[in-house]
N, C-alpha and C positions, 0 to 999 in steps of 0.2 A: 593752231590747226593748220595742217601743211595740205601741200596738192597729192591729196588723198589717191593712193591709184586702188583703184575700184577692182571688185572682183567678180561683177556680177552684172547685165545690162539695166536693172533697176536703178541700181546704186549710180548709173553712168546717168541716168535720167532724172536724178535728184541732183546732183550737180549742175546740171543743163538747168536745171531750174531756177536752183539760186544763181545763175548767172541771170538768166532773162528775169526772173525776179529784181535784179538790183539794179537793172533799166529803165523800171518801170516805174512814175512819178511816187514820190516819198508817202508812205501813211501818215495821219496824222497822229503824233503822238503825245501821252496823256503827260509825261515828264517838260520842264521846263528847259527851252533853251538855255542854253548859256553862252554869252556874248565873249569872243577872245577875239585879238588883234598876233597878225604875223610881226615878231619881233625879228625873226632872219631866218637866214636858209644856208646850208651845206652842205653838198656831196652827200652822194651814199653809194655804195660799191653796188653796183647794178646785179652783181653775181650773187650777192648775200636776197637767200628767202628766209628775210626775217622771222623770226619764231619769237622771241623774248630779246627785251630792250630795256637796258638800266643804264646809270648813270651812278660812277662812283668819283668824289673828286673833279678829276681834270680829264677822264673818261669816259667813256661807253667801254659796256659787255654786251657781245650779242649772240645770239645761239643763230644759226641758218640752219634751218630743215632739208630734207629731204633724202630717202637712203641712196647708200655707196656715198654722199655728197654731203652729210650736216660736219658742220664746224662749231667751236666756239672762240669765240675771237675779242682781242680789246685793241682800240684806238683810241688818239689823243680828241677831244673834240675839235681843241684849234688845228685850225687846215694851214697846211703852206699857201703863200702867195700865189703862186703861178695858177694857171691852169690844169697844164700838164702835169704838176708836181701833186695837185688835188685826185687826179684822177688817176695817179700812178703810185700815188705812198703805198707802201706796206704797213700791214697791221705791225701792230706792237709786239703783240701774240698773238698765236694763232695752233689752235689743240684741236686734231683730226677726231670725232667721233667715231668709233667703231662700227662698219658697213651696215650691219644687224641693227641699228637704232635708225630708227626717227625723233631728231632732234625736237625738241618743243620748247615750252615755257623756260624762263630763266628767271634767277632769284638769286640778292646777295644777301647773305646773313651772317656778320660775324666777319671771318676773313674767308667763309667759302663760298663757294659757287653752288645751287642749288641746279640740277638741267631734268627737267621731264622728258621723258622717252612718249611716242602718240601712243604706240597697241603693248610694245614692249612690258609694261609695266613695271617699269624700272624707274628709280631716281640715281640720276649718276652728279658724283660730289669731286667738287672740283678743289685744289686749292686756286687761292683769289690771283697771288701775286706769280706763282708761276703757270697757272694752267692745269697745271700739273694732275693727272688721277689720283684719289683720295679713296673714294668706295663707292659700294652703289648697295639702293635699301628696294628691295622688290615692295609694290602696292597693287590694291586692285581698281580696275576701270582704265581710262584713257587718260591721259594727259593734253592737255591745250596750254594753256597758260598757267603762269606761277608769278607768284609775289610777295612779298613778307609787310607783317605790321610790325617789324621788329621784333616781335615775340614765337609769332609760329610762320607758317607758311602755308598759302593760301592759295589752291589749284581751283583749275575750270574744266572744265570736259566736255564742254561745250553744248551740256543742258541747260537747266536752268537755276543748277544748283551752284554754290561753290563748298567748297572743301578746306574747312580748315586742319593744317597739319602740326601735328609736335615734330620738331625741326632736329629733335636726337634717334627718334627712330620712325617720323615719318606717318603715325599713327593719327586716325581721324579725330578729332575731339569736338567739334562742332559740323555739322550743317545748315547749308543757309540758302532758303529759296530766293531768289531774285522776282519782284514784281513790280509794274510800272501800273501804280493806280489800281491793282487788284489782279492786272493779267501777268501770267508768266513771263517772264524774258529765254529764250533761248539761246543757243549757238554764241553763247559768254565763251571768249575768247581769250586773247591778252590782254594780261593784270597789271594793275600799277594800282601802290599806295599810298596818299597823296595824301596830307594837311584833314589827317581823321577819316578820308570818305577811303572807297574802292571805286578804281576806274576800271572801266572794262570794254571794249571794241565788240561788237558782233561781228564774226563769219560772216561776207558779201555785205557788209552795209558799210556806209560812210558815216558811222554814227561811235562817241564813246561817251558813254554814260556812266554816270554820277553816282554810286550806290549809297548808303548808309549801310554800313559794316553791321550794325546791333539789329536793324529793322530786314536789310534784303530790299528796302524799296527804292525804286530810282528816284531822285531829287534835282536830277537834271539832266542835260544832254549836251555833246557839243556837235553838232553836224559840219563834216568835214566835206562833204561831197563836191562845192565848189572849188577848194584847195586841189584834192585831187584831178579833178578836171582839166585844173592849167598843167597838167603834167602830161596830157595829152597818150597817156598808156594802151599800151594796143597787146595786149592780155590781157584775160579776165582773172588769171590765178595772181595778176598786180593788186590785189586788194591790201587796204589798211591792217596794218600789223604791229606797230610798233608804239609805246608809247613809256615816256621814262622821264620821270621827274627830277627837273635840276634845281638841286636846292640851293643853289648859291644864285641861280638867277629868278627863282620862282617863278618857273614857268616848264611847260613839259616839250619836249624832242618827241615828235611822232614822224613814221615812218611807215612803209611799208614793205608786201614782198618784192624784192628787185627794182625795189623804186630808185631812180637817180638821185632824189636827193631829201633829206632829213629838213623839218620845220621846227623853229623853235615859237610854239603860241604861249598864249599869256593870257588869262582869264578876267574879262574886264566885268564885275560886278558893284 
């Protein structure tokens, strides 16, 4: 979900919301912690509003939102030594999205690149190793987040639904309510699929929760809101966005929009 530009003074006052909303001391919630420890930290291009965050190999893919401005992009994980040379690399690759899109979710499946558009309705198909345009498959509703369980691909829209998709023509073949202890979840954001569960972030919270893919009910949560905090962010469209599973380290790269720097945690149960 990107920094939505409003059309209307309502819509400008539900955003104002979820900002003083996400100040205000934590609910309590019916899902169970879950306990992880900071393994390290890395840069992040301050410029990039994360949308979607994967990990293929000795990489990141990352989609950055926002129109006239979304990219997709890949970088090496390991950083050069220096300072200056962390905060001055060039991307590996780096594919202009077309001014008409708003950039979203991202998803690898195969050797391609899955990218949701937010109102567009569009999926645009990347190839993996050059960037390269492939095609694009029109759908309906919004786009937020995207994910795959290797078999289909798996969207948010930031209800409380998700969206399972056939990954050859994009076609819905499941739906899946999201519930924590019986209440709805909303504002499901970006997706990560992780070791059988689905992960997923809320829109304005410092929270990413634990799904069971068969049930839709939350089974746990990880509250990030202290992590955040030592970053000392002074915007409110800097919210958590980013989460991407490395399977060679087992453990997940979370990030957010325009955040300086990428977290590698690791789930102590």
């Amino acid at each position: 979900m990107g920094n939505r530009i409003k059309k209307n003074l309502c819509a400008l006052l539900c955003t104002s919301l979820f900002g003083i909303a996400n100040l205000l001391p934590t609910a309590a919630y019916a899902a169970k912690p879950i306990p992880f420890e900071v393994l390290t930290e890395r840069t992040h291009k301050p410029t990039l509003f994360t949308q979607g965050l994967l990990v293929d190999g000795d990489h990141f893919y990352e989609s950055s939102g926002l129109y006239n401005q979304s990219l997709l992009v890949t970088y090496p994980i390991a950083e050069p030594a220096s300072a200056w040379a962390k905060i001055s690399a060039p991307f590996t690759k780096k594919q202009t999205i077309p001014a008409r899109y708003f950039a979203e979710g991202l998803a690898l499946l195969g050797d391609k690149l899955y990218l949701l558009t937010w109102q567009e309705q569009t999926l645009l198909i990347y190839d993996k190793t050059t960037l390269n345009y492939l095609e694009s498959i029109s759908y309906k509703g919004e786009g937020w987040g995207l994910t795959t369980d290797g078999k289909q691909l798996i969207r948010s829209d930031g209800s409380d639904t998700l969206y399972f998709h056939n990954a050859t023509d994009f076609a819905v073949t499941k739906m899946l309510k999201v519930t924590d202890a019986g209440v709805a979840v909303s504002q499901l954001n970006e997706l990560e699929f992780a070791d059988g569960f689905l992960w997923a972030n809320i829109w304005y919270k410092d929270r990413i929760l634990k799904i069971d893919p068969a049930t839709g009910h939350v089974v746990g949560e990880m509250n990030l809101a202290a992590l955040k905090q030592n970053l000392k962010l002074n915007n409110s469209e800097q919210v958590l966005n980013g989460i991407a599973w490395d399977e060679k380290q087992k453990a997940f790269w979370i990030t957010g929009k325009n955040w300086p720097k990428m977290f590698l945690i690791r789930i102590n149960l």
